[in-house]
C-alpha positions in Angstrom: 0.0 0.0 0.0 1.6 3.3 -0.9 0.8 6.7 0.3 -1.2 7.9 -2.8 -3.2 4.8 -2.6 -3.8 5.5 1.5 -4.7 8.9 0.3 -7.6 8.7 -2.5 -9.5 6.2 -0.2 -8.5 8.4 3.3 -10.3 11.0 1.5 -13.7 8.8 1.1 -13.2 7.4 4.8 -11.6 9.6 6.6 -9.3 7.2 8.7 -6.2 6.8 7.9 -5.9 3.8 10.6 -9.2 2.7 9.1 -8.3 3.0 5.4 -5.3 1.0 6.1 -7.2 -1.7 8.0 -9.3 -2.0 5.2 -6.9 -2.5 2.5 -4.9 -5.0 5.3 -8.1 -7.2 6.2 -10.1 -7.2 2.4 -7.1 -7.4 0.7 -6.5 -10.9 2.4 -9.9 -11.8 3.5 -8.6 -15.3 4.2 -6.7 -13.9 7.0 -7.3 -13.6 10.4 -4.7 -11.0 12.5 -4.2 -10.4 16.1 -4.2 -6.8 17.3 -0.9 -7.0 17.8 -0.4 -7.4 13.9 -2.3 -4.4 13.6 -0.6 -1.6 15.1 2.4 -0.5 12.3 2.6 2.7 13.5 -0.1 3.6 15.2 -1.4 3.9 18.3 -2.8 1.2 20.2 -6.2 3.4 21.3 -6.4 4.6 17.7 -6.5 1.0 15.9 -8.2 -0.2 19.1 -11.0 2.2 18.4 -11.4 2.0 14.8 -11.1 -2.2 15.0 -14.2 -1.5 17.3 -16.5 0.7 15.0 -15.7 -1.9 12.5 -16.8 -5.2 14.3 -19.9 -2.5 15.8 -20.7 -2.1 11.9 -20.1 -6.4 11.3 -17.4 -5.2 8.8 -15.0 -7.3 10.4 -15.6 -10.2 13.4 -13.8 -11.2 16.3 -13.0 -13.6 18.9 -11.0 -14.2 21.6 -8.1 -16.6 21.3 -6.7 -17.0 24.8 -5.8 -13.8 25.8 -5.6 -12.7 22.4 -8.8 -11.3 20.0 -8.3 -12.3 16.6 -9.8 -10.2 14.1 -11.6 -11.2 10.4 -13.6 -10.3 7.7 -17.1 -10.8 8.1 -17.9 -12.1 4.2 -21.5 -12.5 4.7 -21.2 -9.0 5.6 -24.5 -7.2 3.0 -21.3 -4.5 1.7 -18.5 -7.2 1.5 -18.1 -7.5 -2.2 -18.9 -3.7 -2.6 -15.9 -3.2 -0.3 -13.8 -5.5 -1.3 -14.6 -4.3 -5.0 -13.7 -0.8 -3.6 -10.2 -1.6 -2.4 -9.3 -3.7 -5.7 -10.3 -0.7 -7.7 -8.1 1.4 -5.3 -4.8 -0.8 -5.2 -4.7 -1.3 -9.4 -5.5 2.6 -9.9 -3.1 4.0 -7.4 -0.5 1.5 -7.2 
């Protein structure tokens, strides 16, 4: 993910830490990452907040592994292929 990429679809979200969670989670829906994975360079509270609007919304799931939560796409989620769709569009025009 480069910056311009970050940019065009910060400007439609207005999250960067969401925007890049986005691109992270539908651009490997397969995947399932532990907060930990999630930080880069951000703030805990920041990534912690916006992972929570986004399982509130069922744009992602999670569970707790442990003492761990994991974190998902939801697929069955009514805007998934509209998102996902989204973000492809994204990464091939700004990459």
């Amino acid at each position: 993910m480069n910056k311009k990429e970050t940019n065009s679809l910060t400007g439609l979200i207005r999250s960067r830490i969401k925007t890049r969670l986005l691109i992270l989670f539908f651009g490997n829906p397969g995947k399932r990452y532990f907060q930990s994975e999630l930080l880069g360079n951000d703030a805990l509270s920041a990534v912690q907040k916006e992972l929570t609007i986004l399982v509130k919304a069922e744009i992602l799931t999670s569970q707790t592994n442990g003492r761990r939560r994991v974190y998902w796409v939801n697929k069955k989620h009514p805007l998934y292929s509209e998102i996902r769709n989204l973000i492809t569009k994204a990464e091939k025009n700004y990459s």
